[in-house]
Each structure stands twice: as structure tokens, then as C-alpha cells.
Backbone as ProteinMPNN parsed JSONL, in Angstrom:
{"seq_chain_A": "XXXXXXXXXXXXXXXXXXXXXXXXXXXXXXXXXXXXXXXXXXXXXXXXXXXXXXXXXXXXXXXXXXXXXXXXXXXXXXXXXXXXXXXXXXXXXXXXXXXXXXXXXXXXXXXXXXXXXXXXXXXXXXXXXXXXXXXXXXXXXXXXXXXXXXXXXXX", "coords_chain_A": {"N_chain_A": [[-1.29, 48.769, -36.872], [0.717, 47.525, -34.161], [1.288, 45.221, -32.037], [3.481, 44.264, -29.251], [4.865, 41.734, -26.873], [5.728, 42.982, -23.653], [8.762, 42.567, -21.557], [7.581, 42.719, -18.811], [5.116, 41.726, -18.887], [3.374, 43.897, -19.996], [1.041, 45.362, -22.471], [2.234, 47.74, -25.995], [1.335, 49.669, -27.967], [2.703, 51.117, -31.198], [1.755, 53.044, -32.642], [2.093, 55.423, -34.861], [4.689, 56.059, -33.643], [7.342, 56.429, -35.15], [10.233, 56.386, -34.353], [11.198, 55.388, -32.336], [11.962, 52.526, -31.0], [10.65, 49.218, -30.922], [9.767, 47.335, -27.976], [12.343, 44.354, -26.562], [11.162, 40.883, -27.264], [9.134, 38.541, -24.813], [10.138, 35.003, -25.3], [9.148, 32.128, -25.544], [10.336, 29.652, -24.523], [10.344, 26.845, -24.229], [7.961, 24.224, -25.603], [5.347, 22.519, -25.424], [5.325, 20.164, -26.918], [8.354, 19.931, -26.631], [7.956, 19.577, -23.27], [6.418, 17.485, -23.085], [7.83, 15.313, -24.448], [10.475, 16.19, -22.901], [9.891, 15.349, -20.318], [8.791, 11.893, -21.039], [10.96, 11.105, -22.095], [12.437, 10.871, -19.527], [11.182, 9.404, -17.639], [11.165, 6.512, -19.52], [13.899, 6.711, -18.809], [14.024, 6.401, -16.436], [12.701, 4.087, -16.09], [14.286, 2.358, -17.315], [16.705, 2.214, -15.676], [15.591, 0.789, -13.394], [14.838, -1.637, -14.667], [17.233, -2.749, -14.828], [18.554, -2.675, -12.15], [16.617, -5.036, -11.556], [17.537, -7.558, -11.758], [17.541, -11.092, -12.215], [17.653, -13.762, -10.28], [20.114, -16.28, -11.29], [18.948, -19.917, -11.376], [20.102, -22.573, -9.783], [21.367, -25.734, -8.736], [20.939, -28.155, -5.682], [22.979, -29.493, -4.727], [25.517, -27.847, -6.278], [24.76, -25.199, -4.696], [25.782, -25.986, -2.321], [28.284, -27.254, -2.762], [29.817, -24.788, -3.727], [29.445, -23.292, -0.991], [30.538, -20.593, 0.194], [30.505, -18.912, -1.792], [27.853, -18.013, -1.645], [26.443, -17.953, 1.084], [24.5, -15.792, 3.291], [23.316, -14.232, 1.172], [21.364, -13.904, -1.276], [19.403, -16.636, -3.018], [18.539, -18.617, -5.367], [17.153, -21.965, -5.806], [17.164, -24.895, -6.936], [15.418, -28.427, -6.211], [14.256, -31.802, -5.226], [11.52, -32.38, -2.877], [12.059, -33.916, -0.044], [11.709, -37.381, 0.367], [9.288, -38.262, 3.61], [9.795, -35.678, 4.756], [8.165, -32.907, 5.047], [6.814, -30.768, 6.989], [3.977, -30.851, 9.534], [2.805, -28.6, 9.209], [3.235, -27.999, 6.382], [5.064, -25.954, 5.926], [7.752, -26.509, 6.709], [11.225, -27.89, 5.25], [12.846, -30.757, 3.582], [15.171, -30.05, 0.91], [16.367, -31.274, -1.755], [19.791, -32.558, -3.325], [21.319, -33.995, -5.225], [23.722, -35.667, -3.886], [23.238, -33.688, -1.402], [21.519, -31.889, 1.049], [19.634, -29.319, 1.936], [17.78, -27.537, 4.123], [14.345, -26.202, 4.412], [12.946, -22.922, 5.081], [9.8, -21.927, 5.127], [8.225, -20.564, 6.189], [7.378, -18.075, 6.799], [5.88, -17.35, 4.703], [3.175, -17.748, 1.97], [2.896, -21.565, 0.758], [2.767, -22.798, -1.885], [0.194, -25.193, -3.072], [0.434, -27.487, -4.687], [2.82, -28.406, -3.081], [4.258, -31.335, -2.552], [6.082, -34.569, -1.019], [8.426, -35.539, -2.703], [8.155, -34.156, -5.314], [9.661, -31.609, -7.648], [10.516, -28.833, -6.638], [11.512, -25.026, -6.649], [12.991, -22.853, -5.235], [13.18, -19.398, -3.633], [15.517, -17.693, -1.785], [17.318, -16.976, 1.202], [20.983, -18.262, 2.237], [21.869, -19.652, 5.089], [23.582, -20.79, 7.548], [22.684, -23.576, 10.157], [21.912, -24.698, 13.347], [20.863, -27.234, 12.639], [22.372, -27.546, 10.103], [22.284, -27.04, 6.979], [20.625, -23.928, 5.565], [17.543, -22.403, 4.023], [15.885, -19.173, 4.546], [13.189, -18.972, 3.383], [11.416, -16.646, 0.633], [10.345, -16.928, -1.604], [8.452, -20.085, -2.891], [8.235, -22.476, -5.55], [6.438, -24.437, -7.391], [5.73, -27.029, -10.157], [2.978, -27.177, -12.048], [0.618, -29.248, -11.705], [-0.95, -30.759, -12.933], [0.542, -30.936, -15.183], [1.945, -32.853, -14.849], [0.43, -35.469, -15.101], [-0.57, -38.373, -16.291], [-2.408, -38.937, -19.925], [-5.313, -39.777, -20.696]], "CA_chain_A": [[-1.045, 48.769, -35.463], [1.135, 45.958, -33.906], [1.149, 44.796, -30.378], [4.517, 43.624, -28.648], [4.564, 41.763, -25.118], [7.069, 42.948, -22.766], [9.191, 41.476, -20.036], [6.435, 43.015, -17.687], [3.843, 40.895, -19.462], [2.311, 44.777, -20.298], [0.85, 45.489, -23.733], [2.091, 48.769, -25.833], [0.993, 50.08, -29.974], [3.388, 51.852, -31.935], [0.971, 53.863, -34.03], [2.819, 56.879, -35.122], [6.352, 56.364, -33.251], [8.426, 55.679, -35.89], [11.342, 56.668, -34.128], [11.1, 54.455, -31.644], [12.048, 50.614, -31.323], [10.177, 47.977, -29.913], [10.769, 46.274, -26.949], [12.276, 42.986, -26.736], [9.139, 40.552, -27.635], [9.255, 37.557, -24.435], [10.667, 33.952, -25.814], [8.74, 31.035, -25.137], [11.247, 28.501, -24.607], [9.387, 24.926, -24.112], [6.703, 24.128, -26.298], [4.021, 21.354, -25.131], [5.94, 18.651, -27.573], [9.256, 19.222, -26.029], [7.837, 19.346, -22.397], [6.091, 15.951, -23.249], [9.589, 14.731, -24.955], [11.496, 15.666, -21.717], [8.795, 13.343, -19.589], [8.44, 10.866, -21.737], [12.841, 10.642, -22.1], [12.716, 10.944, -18.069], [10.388, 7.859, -17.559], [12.259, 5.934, -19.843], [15.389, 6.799, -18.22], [13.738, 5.251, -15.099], [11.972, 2.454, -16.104], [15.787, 1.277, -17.559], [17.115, 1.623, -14.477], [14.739, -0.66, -12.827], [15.043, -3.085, -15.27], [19.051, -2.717, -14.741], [18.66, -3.023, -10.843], [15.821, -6.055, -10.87], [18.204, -8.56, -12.598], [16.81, -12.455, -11.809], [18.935, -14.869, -9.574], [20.406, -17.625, -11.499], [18.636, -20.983, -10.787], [20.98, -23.419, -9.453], [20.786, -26.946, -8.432], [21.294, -27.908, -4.528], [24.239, -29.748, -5.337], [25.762, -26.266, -7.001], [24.998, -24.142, -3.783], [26.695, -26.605, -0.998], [29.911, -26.989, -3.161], [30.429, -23.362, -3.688], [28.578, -22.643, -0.189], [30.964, -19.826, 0.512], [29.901, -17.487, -2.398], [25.857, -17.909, -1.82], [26.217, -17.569, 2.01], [24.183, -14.804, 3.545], [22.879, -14.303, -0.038], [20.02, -14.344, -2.035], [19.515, -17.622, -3.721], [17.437, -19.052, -6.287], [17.824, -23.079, -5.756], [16.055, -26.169, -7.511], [15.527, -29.529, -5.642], [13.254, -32.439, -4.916], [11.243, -32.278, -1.364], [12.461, -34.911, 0.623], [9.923, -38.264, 1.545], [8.907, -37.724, 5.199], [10.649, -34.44, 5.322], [6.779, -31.767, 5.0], [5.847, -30.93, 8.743], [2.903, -31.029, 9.627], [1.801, -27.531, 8.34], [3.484, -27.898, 5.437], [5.729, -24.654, 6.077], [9.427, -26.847, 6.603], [10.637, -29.371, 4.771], [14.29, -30.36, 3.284], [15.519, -29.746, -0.416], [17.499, -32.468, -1.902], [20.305, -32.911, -4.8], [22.194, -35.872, -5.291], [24.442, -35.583, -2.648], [23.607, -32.498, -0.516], [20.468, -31.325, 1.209], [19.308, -28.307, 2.713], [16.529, -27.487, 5.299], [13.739, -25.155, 3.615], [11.716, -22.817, 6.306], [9.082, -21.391, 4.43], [7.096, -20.043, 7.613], [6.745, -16.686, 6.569], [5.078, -16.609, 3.262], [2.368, -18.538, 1.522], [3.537, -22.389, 0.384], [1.884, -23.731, -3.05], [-0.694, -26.139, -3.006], [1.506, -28.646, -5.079], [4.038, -28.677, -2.666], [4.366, -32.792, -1.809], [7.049, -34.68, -1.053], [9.137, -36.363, -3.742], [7.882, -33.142, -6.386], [10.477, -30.988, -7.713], [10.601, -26.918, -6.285], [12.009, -24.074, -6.897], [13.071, -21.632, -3.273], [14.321, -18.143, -3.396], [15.491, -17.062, 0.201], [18.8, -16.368, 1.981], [21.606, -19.403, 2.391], [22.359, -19.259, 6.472], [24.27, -22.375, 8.065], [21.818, -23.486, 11.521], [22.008, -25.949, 14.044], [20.568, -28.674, 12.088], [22.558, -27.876, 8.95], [22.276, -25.85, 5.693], [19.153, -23.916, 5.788], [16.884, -21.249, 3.184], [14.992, -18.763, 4.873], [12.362, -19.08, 1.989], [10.458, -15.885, 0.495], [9.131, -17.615, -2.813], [8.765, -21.404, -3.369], [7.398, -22.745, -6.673], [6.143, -25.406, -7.581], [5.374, -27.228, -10.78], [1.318, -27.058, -12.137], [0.303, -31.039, -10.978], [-1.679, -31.305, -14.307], [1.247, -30.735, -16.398], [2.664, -34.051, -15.231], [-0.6, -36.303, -15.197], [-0.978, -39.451, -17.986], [-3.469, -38.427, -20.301], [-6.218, -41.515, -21.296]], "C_chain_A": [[-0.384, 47.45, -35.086], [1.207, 46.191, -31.864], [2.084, 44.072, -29.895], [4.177, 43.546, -27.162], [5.984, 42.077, -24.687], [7.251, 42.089, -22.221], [7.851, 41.25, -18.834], [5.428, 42.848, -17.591], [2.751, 42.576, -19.893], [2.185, 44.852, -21.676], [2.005, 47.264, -24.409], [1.629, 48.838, -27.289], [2.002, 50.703, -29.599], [2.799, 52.029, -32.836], [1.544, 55.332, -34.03], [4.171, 57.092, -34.11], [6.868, 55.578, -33.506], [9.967, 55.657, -35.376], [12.314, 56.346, -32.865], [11.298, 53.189, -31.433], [11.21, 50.032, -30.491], [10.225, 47.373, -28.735], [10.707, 44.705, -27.056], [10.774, 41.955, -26.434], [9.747, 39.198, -26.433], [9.196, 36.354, -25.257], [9.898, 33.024, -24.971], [9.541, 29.91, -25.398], [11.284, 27.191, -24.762], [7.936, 25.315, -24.978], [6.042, 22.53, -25.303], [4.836, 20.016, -25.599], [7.124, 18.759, -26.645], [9.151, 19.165, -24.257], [7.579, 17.739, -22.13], [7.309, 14.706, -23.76], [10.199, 15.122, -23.385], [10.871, 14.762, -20.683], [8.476, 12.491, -20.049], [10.163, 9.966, -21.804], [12.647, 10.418, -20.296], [12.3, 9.59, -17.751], [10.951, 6.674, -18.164], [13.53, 5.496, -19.333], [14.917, 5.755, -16.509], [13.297, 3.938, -14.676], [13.506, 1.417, -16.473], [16.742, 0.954, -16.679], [16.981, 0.787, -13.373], [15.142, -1.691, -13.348], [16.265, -3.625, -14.856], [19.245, -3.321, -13.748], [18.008, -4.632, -10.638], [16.346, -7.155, -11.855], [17.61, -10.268, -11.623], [18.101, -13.056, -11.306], [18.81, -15.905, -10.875], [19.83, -18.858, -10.629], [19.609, -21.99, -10.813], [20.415, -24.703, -8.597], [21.339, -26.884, -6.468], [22.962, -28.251, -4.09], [25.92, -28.23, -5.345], [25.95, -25.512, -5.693], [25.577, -24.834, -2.467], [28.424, -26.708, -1.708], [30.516, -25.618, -3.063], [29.796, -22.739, -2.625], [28.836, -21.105, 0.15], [30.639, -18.59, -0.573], [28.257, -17.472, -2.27], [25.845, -17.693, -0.226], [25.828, -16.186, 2.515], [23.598, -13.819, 2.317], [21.709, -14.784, -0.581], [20.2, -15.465, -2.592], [18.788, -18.032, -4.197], [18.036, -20.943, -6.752], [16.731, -24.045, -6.251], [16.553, -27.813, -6.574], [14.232, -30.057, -5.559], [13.022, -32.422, -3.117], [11.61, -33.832, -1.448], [11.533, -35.673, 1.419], [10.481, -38.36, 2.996], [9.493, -36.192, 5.681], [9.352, -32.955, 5.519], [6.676, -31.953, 6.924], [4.823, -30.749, 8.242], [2.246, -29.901, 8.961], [2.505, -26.781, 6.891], [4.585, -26.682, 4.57], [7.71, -25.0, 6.403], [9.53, -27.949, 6.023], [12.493, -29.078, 3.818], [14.27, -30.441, 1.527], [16.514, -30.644, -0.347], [17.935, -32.305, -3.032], [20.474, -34.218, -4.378], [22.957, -35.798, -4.442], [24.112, -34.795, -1.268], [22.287, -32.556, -0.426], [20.355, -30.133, 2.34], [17.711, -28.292, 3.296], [16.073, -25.898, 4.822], [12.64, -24.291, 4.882], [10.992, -21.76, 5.416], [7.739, -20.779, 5.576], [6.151, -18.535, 7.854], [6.248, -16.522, 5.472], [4.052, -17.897, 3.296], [3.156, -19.88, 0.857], [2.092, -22.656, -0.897], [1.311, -25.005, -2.712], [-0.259, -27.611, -3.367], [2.353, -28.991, -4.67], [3.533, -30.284, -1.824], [5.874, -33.166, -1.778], [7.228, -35.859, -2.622], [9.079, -35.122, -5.002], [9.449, -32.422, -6.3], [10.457, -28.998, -7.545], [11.249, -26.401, -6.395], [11.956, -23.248, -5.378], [13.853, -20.878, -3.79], [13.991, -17.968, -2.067], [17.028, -17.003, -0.047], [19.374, -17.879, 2.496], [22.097, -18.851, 4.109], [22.635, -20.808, 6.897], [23.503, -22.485, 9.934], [22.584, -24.612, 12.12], [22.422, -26.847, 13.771], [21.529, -28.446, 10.474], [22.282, -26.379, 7.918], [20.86, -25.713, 5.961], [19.072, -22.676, 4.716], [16.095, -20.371, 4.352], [14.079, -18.28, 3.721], [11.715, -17.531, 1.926], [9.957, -16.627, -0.671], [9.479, -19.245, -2.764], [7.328, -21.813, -4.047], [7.248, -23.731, -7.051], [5.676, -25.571, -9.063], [3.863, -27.196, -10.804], [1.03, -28.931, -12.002], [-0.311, -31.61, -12.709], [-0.841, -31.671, -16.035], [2.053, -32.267, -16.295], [1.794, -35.902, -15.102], [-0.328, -36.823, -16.592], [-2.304, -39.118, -18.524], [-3.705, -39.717, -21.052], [-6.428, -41.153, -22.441]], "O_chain_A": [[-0.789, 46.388, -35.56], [1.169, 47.041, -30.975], [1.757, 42.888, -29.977], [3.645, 44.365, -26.412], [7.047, 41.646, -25.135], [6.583, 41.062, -22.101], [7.37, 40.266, -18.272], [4.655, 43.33, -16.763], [1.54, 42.445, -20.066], [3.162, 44.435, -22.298], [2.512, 47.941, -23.514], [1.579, 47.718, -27.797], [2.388, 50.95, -28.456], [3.006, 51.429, -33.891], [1.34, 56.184, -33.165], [4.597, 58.222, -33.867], [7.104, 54.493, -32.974], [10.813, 54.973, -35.952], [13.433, 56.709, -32.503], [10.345, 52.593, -31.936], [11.095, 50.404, -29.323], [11.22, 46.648, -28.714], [9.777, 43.97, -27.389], [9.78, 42.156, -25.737], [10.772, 38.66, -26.85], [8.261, 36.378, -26.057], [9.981, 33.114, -23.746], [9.426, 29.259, -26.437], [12.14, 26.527, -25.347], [7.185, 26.29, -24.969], [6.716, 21.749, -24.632], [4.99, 19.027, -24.883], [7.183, 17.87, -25.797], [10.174, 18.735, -23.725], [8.172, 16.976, -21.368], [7.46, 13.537, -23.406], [10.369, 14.135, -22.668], [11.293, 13.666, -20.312], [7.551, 11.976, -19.42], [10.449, 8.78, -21.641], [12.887, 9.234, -20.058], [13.139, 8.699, -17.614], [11.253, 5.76, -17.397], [14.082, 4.396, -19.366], [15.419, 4.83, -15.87], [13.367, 3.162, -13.723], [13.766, 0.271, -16.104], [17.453, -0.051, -16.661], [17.816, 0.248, -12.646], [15.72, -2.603, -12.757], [16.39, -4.811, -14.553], [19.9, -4.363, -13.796], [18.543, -5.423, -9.861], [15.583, -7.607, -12.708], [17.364, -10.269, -10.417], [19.242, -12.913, -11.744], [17.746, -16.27, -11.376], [20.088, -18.94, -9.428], [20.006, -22.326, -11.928], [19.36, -24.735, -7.963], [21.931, -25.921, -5.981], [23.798, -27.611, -3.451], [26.867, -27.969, -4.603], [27.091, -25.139, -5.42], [25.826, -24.073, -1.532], [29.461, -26.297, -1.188], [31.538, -25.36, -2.429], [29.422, -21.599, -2.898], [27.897, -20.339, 0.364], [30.539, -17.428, -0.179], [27.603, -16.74, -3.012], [24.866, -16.967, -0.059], [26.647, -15.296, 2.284], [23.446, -12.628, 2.587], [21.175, -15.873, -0.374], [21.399, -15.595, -2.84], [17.788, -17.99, -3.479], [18.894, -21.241, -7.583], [15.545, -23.919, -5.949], [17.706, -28.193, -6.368], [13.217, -29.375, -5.703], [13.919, -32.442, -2.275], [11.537, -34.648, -2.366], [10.866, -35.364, 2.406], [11.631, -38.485, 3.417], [9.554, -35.77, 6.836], [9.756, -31.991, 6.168], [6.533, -32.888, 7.712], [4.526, -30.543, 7.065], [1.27, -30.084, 8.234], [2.413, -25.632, 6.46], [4.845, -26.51, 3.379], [8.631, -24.186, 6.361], [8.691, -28.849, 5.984], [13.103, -28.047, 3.533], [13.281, -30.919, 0.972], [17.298, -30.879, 0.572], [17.168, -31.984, -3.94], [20.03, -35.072, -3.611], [22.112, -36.217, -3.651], [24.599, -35.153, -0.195], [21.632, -33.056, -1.34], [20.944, -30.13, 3.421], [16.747, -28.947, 2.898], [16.748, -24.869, 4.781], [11.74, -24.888, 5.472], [11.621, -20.779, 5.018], [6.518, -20.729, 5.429], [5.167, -18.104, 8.454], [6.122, -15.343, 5.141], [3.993, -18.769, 4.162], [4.193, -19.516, 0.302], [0.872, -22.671, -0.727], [1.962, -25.839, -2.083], [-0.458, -28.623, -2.695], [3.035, -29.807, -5.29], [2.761, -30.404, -0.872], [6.763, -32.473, -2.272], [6.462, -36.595, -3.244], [10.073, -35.154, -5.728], [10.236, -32.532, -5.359], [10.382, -28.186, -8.467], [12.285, -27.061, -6.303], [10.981, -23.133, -4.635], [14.924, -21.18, -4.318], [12.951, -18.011, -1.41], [17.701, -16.989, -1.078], [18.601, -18.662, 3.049], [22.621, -17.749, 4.271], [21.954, -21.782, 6.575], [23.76, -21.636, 10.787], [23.523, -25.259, 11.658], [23.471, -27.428, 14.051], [21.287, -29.328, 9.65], [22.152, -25.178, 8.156], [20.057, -26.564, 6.344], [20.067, -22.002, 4.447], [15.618, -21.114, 5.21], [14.299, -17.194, 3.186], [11.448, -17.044, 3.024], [8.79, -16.973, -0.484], [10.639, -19.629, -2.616], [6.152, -21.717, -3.697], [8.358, -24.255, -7.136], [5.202, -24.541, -9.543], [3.318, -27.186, -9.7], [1.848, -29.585, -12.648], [-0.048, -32.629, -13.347], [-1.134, -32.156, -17.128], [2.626, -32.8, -17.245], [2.304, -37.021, -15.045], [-0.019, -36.222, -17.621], [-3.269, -39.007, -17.768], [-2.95, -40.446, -21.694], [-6.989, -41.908, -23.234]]}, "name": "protein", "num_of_chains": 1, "seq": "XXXXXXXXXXXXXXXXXXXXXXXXXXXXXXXXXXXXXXXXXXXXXXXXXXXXXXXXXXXXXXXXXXXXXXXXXXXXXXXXXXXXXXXXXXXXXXXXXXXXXXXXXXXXXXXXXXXXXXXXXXXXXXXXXXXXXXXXXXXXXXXXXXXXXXXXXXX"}
């Protein structure tokens, strides 16, 4: 006795009609492995496009982004400088970025500022280059600071 599935998911035997054919037997097309293979390739495919899209700013000196101001304007920027002595207000949220020649005015008002941020230390600011009032200015979202312990004399 054999047992073929139809299209119509119904059962039928062919016991004693030999003269008879079969009907086509339904095809299972995806198995379990290659369902798990096409989501497993898919995810992949997306996680590389992330990576692709979340490319890191170049760190540049302050120097660097006032000479070439015109390509970093209105632009993300990822800039290195020393805080400037007397330049911390009072709540520790503005404060200017210095190269060797050039300085910019850092407003860090909207995010959290590092604990290590003093003046004379050397920081790191990503934000947006916008020309103000007073001058070249960041509107800061990250500013980083060195770890304080890493540049202590050890007895």
C-alpha cells in the first residue's frame, strides 16, 4: 500500500489500481537549514551595512579645522585641543579649544562633560563647526578626556 499527498493536502492508496497514476506528490521547497542560511545571510547583509554607514570622523588638530574651515563647516567634526587657562565657566559646560595658532569656543551644554575636564588638559570634541558672534564655535555632543591617572608620577 503506498500513500501519496496531494495538492489538496488529501490522502489516497492505490491498492489494486494499477492502471492508474499517482498524483503529483507536494515539493517541500525550504528545508529548516536553508531557512536558517537565508536569516543568518540577511543579518549579515545588515550588520555590513551598518558597519559601512557608521564610519569614525577623522581626528584632527584645531589648527587643521580653522585652515581648511570651509570643508568642516556645518559638519560633523572630530577635533583635538588643549582647554584654554581661565577659559571653564563656571559650570564647566563652555570653555575654548586651543592649537597653536587658532582657537575655537567649545559649548558642551547639552550633554554630560567628563570629570577630567580642567584647564590646560588635552580633549577630544565631536560636534558641528558653526561660525558665532564670538568666533569659531563646536556645538559639542561627545568630549573626551584623557584618564588623570594615566599621566600621574609614579613613587
Amino acid at each position: 500500500m503506498r500513500i501519496y499527498k496531494t495538492r489538496s493536502v488529501s490522502t489516497q492508496t492505490l491498492e489494486g489500481k494499477s492502471d492508474e497514476y499517482p498524483p503529483h506528490p507536494t515539493i517541500v521547497t525550504t528545508t529548516r537549514v536553508a531557512r536558517l542560511f537565508t536569516v543568518g545571510s540577511l543579518l549579515s547583509i545588515l550588520v555590513l551595512a551598518m558597519l559601512i554607514q557608521a564610519r569614525p570622523l577623522p581626528q584632527i588638530t584645531v589648527d587643521e579645522m580653522i585652515s581648511n574651515h570651509d570643508d568642516y563647516i556645518g559638519k560633523d567634526v572630530h577635533v583635538r585641543g588643549s582647554v584654554k587657562e581661565g577659559s571653564v565657566d563656571e559650570y564647566g559646560v563652555i570653555f575654548v579649544l586651543t592649537g597653536n595658532e587658532h582657537e575655537v569656543i567649545i559649548d558642551a551644554s547639552g550633554i554630560a562633560v567628563p570629570d577630567g575636564l580642567t584647564e590646560g588638559t588635552t580633549v577630544a570634541v565631536q560636534g558641528k563647526l558653526r561660525i558665532g558672534d564670538n568666533g569659531w564655535e563646536i556645538d559639542a555632543t561627545v568630549v573626551q578626556t584623557g584618564c588623570p591617572s594615566k599621566y600621574e608620577a609614579v613613587e
